[in-house]
C-alpha positions in Angstrom: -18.2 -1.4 -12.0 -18.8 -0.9 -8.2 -16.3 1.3 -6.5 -14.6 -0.8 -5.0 -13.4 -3.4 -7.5 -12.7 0.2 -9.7 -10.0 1.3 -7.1 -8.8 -2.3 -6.8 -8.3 -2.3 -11.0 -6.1 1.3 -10.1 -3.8 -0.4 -7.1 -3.2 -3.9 -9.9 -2.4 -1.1 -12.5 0.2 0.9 -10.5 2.0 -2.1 -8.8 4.0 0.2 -6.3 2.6 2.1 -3.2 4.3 4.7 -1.7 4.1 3.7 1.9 4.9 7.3 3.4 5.7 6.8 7.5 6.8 10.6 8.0 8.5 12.0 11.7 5.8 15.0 10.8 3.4 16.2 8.3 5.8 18.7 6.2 8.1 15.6 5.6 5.3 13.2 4.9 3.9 15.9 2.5 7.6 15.7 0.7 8.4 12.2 0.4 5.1 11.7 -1.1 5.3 14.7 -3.9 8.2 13.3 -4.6 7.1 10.1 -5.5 4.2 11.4 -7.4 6.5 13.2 -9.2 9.1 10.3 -9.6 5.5 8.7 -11.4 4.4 6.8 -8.4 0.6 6.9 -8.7 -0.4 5.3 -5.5 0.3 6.5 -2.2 0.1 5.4 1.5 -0.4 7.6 4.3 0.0 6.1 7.7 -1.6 7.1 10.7 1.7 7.0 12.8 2.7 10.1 11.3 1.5 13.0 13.3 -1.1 15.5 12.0 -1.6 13.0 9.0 -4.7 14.8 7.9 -2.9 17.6 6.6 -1.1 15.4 3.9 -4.6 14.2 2.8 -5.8 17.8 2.3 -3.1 18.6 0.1 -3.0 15.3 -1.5 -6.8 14.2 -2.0 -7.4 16.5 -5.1 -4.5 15.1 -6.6 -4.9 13.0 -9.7 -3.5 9.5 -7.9 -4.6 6.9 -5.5 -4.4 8.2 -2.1 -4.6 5.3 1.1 -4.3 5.2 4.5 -2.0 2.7 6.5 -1.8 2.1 10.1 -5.6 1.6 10.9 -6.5 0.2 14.0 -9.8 0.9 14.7 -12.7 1.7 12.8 -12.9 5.4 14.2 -9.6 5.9 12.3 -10.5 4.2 9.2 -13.7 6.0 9.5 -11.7 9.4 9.6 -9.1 8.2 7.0 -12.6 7.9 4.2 -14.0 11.1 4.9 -10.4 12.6 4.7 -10.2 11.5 1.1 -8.8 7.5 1.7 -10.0 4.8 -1.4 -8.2 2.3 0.7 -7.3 0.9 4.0 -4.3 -0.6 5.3 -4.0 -2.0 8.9 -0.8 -4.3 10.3 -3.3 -7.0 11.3 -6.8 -8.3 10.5 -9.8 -6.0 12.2 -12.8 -7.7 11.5 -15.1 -4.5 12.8 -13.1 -2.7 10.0 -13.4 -4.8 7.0 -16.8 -4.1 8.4 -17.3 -0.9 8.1 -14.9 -0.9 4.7 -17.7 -3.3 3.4 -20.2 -0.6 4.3 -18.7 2.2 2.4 -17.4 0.2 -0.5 -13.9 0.7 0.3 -10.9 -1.7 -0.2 -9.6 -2.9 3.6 -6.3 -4.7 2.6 -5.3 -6.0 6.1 -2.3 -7.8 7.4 -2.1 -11.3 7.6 1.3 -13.6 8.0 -0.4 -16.9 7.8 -3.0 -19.0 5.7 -5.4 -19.1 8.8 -5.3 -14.8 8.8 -6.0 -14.7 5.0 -8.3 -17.1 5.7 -10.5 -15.1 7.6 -10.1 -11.8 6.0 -11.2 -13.3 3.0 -14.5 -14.6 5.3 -14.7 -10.7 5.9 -14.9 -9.5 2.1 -11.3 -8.7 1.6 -10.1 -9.2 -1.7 -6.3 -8.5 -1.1 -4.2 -8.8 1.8 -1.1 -7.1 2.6 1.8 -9.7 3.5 3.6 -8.0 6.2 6.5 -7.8 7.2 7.0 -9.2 3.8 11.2 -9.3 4.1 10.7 -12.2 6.5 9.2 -14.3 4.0 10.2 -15.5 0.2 8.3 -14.7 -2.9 7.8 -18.7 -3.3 5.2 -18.0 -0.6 2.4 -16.6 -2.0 2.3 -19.8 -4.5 2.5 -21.8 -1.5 -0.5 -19.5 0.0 -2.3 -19.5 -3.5 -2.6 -23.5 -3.4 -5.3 -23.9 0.0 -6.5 -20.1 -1.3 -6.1 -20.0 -4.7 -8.5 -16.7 -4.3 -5.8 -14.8 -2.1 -4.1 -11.5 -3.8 -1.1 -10.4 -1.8 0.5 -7.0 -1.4 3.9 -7.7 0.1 5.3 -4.8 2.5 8.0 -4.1 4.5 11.8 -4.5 3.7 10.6 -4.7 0.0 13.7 -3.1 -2.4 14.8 -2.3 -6.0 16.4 -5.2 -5.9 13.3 -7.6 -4.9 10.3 -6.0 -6.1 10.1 -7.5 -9.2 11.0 -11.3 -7.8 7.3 -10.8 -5.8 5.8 -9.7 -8.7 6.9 -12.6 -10.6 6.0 -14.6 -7.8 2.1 -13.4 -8.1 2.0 -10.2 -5.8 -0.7 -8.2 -7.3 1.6 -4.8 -6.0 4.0 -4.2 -3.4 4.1 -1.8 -1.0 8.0 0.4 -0.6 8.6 3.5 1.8 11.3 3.3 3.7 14.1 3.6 1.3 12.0 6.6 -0.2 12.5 8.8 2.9 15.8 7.4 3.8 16.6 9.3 0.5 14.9 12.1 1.2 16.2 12.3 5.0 19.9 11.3 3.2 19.8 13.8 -0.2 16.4 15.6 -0.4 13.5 16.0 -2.5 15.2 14.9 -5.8 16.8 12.2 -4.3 13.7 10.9 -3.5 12.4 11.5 -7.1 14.9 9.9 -8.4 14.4 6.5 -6.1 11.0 6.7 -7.2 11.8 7.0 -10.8 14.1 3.8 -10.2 11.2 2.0 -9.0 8.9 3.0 -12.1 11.9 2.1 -14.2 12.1 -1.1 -12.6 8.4 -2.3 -12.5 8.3 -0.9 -16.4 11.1 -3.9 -16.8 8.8 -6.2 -15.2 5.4 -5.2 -16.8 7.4 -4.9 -20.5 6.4 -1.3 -20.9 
């Protein structure tokens, strides 16, 4: 199996990324122990958190899937694969990085809101796309999406909760992507609150999956 399709089989297998937007590294670094240890096995570091590159040293010998979101350019997706990244996440559709993504076998799951954005990301080599912001949609889209590109995999993100994860995967998404409620609960109640959210959301895909 090539790389890439191998990391792709990890991110259908854990359903949930850990989206981890932290105001600095330490509480990046927190929020996402915490959902390793709540048994989230993918996580999601975004670039908008400053000194991001220390999370990924602590993190990249870990025994999980470790991404990077918040790509815009293909020196920082570039940077984000040689810091330990198996995927890339970007809020809209870079063709110069699916490019180089392409040329290093490495997922690029971009944003897209439309049929005509998917449609071109697919052009690119993209084999899932992240739906974003996926609170102003419903979960009935992606079978609407799926009819002109029956080929499209979705990763919905952004506003995603406990209480709607499982309606999207119903729906088809092949993960979704939750943070902000996992460092509200740090921010609110700490390190174990934010295991404990995290185990929710385990609990709550197990439901969904029948484990």
């Amino acid at each position: 199996m090539l790389p890439k399709y191998a990391i792709y089989e990890k991110l259908l297998h854990a359903q949930v990324v850990a989206v981890i937007r932290g105001q600095n590294s330490q509480e990046a670094l927190e929020v996402s122990k915490a959902a390793i240890s709540g048994g989230i096995s993918a996580i999601e570091l975004t670039y908008t958190t400053p000194e991001v590159e220390d999370v990924f040293k602590e993190l990249r010998h870990q025994d999980i899937l470790l991404g990077a979101g918040s790509v815009m350019d293909t020196e920082t997706a570039r940077h984000a694969i040689l810091s330990g990244a198996s995927f890339i996440v970007s809020s809209h559709f870079v063709k110069e990085i699916a490019s180089l993504c392409n040329q290093y076998s490495v997922p690029y799951l971009p944003g897209c809101m439309s049929v005509s954005d998917m449609a071109l990301a697919l052009e690119a080599g993209c084999d899932v796309v992240k739906l974003f912001p996926a609170n102003s949609f419903d979960p009935s889209f992606i079978k609407s999406v799926n009819g002109p590109l029956p080929n499209v995999r979705i990763m919905p993100t952004g506003g995603i909760s406990l209480n709607s994860m499982n309606d999207w995967l119903s729906a088809g998404a092949v993960a979704v992507g939750v943070g902000s409620d996992l460092t509200k609960a740090y921010q609110k109640g700490g390190y174990e609150a934010a295991v404990s959210l995290s185990k929710e959301y385990v609990c709550r895909k197990n439901e969904y999956t029948g484990v």
